[in-house]
C-alpha positions in Angstrom: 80.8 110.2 104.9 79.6 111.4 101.5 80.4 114.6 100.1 76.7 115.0 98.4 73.3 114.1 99.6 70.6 114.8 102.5 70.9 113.1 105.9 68.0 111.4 106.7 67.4 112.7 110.3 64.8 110.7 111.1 66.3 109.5 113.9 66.5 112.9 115.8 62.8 113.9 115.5 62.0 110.5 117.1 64.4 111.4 119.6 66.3 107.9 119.7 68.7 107.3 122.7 71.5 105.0 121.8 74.8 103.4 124.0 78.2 103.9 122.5 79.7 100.8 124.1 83.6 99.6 123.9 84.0 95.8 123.5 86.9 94.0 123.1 88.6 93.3 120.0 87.7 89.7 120.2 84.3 89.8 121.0 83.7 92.1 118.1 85.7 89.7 116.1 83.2 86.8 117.1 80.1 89.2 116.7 81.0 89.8 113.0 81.3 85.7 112.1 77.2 85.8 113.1 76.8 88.2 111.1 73.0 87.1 109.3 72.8 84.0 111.5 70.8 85.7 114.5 71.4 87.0 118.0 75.1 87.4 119.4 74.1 86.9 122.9 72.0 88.3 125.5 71.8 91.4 127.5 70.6 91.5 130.9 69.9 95.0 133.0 69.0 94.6 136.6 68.5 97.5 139.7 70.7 96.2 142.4 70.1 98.3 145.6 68.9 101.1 143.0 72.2 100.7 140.7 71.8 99.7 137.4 73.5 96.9 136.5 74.2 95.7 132.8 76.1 92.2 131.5 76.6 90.5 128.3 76.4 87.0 127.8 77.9 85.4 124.4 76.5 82.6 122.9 77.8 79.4 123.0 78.1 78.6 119.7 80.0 81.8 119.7 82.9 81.0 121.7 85.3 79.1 119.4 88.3 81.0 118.1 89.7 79.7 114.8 93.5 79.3 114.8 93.5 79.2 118.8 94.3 76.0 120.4 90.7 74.5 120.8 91.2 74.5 124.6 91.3 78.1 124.5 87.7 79.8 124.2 86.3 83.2 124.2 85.0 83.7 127.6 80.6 84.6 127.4 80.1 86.7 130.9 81.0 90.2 130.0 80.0 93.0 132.8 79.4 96.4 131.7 81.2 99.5 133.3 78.6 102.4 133.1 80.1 105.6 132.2 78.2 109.2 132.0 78.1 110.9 128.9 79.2 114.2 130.1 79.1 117.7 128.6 79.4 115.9 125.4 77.0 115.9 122.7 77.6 112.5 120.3 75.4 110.9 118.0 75.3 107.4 115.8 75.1 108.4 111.7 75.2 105.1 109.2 75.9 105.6 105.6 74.6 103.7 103.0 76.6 103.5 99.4 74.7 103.2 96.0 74.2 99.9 95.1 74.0 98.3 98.5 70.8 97.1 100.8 70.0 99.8 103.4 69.7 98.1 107.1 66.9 99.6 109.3 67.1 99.9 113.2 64.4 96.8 113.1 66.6 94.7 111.0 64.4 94.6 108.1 66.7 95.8 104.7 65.5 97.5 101.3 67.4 97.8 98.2 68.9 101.8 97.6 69.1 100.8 94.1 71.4 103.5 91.8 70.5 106.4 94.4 73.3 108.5 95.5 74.8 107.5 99.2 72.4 108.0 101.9 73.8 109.2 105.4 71.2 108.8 108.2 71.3 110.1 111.8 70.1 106.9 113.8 70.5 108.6 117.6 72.0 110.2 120.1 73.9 108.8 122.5 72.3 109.2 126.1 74.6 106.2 127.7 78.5 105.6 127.4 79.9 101.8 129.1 82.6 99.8 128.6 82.1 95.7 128.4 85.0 93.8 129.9 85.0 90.0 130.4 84.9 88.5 133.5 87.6 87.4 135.6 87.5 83.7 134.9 89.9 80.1 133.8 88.9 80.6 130.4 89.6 84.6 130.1 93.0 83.9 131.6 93.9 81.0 128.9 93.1 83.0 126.3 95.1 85.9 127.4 97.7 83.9 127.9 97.3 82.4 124.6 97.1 86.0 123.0 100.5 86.9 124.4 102.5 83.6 123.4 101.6 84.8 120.1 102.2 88.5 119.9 105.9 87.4 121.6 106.5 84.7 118.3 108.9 86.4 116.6 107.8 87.6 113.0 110.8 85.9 111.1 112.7 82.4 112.0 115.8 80.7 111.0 115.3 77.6 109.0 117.6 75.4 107.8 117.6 74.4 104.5 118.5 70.3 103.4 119.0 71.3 99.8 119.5 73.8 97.6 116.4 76.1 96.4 115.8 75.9 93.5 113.1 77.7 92.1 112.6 81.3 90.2 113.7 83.6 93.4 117.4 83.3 93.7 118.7 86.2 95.5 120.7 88.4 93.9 124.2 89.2 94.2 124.5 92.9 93.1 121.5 95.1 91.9 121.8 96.8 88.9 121.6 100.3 90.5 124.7 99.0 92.4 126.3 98.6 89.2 124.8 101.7 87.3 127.2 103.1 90.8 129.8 101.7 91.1 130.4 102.4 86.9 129.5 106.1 87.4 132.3 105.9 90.4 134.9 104.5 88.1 134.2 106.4 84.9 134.3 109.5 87.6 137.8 108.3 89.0 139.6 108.2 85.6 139.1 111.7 84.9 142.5 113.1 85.1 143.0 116.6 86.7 143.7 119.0 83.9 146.4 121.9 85.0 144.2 124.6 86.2 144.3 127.3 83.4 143.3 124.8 81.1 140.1 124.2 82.8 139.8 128.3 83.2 140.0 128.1 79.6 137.1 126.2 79.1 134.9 127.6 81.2 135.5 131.0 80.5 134.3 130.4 77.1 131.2 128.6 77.9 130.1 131.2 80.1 130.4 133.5 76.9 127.4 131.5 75.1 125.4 131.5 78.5 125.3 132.9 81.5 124.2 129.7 84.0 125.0 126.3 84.5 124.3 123.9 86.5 127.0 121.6 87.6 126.9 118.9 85.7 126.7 120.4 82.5 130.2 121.9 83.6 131.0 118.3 84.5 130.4 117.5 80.5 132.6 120.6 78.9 135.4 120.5 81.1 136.0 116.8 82.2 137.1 117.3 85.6 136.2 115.5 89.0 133.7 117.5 90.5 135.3 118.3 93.7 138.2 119.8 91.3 136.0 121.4 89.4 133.9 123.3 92.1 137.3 124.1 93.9 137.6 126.3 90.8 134.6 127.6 90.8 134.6 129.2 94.2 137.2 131.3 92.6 135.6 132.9 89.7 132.0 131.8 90.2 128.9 132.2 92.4 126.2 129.8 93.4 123.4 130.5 93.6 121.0 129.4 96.1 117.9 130.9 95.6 115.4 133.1 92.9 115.0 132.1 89.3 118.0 130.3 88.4 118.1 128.1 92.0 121.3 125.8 92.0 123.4 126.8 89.1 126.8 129.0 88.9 127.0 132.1 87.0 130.6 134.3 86.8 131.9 136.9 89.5 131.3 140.3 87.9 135.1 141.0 87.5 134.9 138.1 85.2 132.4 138.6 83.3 132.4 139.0 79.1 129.5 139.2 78.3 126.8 142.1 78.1 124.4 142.9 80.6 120.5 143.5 79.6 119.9 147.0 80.1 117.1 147.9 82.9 114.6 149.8 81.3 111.9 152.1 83.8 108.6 151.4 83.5 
């Protein structure tokens, strides 16, 4: 629903009574292919014994379902189930974007032109039902129909009587498997320096700062990282939260360089 704009509500000072009515998926699937070419069907509300009873009947015309085996049609009896609305309050609103023909209730259309997007309230819903088809030879096929294909599997086998040859080859290693397995190998032939030589290089680069991530360490010292944070543990601390989130700083019984001074406020 647009943000902007005045609801047209119309609808509610004429006091409009509408059904909110469940269909199934295929008859609304058939409804939308007339869509411009006239009436659906027909609707048919009787008093039997002083019930109210409401069916649907499809059109002919209507009952063909593309890609379904031809034999297989939409059924066109469809009872209604009559449901009470309840403690519910509910109400039909249509929306109408800029640009696009605005359809009344009585089917007659005028053009919104480059007006902003009109929201109108059409009714309120004073009836709830459901319309399920009939039990009948032709509702049956095309149930069955609809689950021999939701049971197709999605992919198949196929086999091939030559080679494919166009553009989409597969590929036998991506390159971020490479970029991997490189970073892997270059990581492998660092050699494990004794360990005082490594203490010697990190001692001084904590002299010029005071936190480093990991990898940077990586770069001054050249050691395999699970060498290198073995070390660490010893004379370092991670930190793991606050300003300076996932970097090592020194142990204060190792540290060179000068603190800032707290000044009060």
């Amino acid at each position: 629903m647009s943000e902007k704009g005045e609801v047209d509500l119309t609808g509610a000072k004429q006091n409009t009574g509408v059904w909110l009515v469940k269909v199934p998926k295929y008859l609304s699937q058939q409804w939308a292919k007339a869509s411009g070419r006239g009436d659906v069907g027909k609707l048919r509300i009787s008093k039997n014994q002083g019930k109210t009873e409401v069916s649907f009947t499809l059109n002919e015309d209507l009952t063909a379902i593309e890609g379904i085996d031809k034999t297989v049609r939409a059924p066109r009896e469809h009872p209604f189930t009559m449901q009470t609305v309840g403690g519910q309050t509910l109400a039909v609103f249509t929306e109408t974007t800029a640009g696009q023909s605005e359809e009344r209730s009585d089917g007659s259309s005028s053009g919104s032109g480059a007006g902003p997007d009109k929201v109108a309230l059409e009714g309120v819903v004073v009836q709830r039902a459901e319309c399920r088809p009939a039990v009948s030879e032709s509702y049956m096929r095309l149930k069955r129909m609809q689950i021999e294909e939701s049971s197709k599997p999605v992919r198949l086998s196929q086999q091939l009587d030559k080679a494919v040859t166009n553009n989409y080859k597969p590929v036998a290693n991506h390159e971020y498997n490479l970029k991997y397995d490189r970073k892997r190998k270059e990581e492998g032939k660092r050699a494990r320096a004794d360990k005082q030589q490594v203490l010697d290089m990190l001692f001084p680069a904590f002299e010029k700062h005071q936190y480093y991530n990991i990898k940077d360490l990586v770069d001054i010292t050249k050691q395999p990282v699970t060498y290198l944070k073995d070390i660490l543990h010893d004379i370092g601390i991670y930190n793991v939260k606050g300003t300076h989130k996932n970097t090592w700083e020194l142990k204060p019984e190792y540290r060179h360089y000068q603190m800032e001074e707290k000044t009060d406020d």
